[in-house]
N, C-alpha and C positions, 0 to 999 in steps of 0.2 A: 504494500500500500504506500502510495506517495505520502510523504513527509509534508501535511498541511501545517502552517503556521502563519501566523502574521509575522511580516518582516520586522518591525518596529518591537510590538512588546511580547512574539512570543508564543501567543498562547493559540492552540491549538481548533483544529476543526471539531473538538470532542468539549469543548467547552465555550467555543463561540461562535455563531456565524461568520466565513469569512468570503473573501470577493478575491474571484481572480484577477489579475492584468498583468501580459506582456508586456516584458522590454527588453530591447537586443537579444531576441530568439529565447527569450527566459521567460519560465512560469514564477510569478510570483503571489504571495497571497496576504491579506491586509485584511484587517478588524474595523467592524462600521468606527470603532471610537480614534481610527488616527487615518480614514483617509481624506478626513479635513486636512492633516501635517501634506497628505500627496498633492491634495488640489491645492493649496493655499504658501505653503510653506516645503514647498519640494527639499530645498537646501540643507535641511536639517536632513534629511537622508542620504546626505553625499556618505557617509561612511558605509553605506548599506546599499547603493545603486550607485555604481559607477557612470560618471558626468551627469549627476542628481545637483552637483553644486552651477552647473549652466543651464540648467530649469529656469523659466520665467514662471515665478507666481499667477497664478488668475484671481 
């Protein structure tokens, strides 16, 4: 079974709904509680999505 987790804090497909989206050919998966940080404030996740820190906010 793939490894669901939110990128940010973590926590698993077994204890929270979570949302897929690609980038650069990659599965990733995110928690309704921080993909406000992906729409809004990308750059805080330059440690965790590589060129996250040349994201323009919406």
């Amino acid at each position: 079974m793939e490894d669901k987790k939110c990128i940010i804090c973590g926590k698993t497909h077994l204890e929270i709904p979570l949302t897929q989206f690609d980038y650069k050919q990659t599965n990733f998966w995110i928690c309704p509680q921080h993909i406000p940080v992906l729409i809004h404030e990308p750059t805080k996740m330059a440690d965790l999505l590589p060129g996250a820190d040349q994201f323009e906010a919406v």
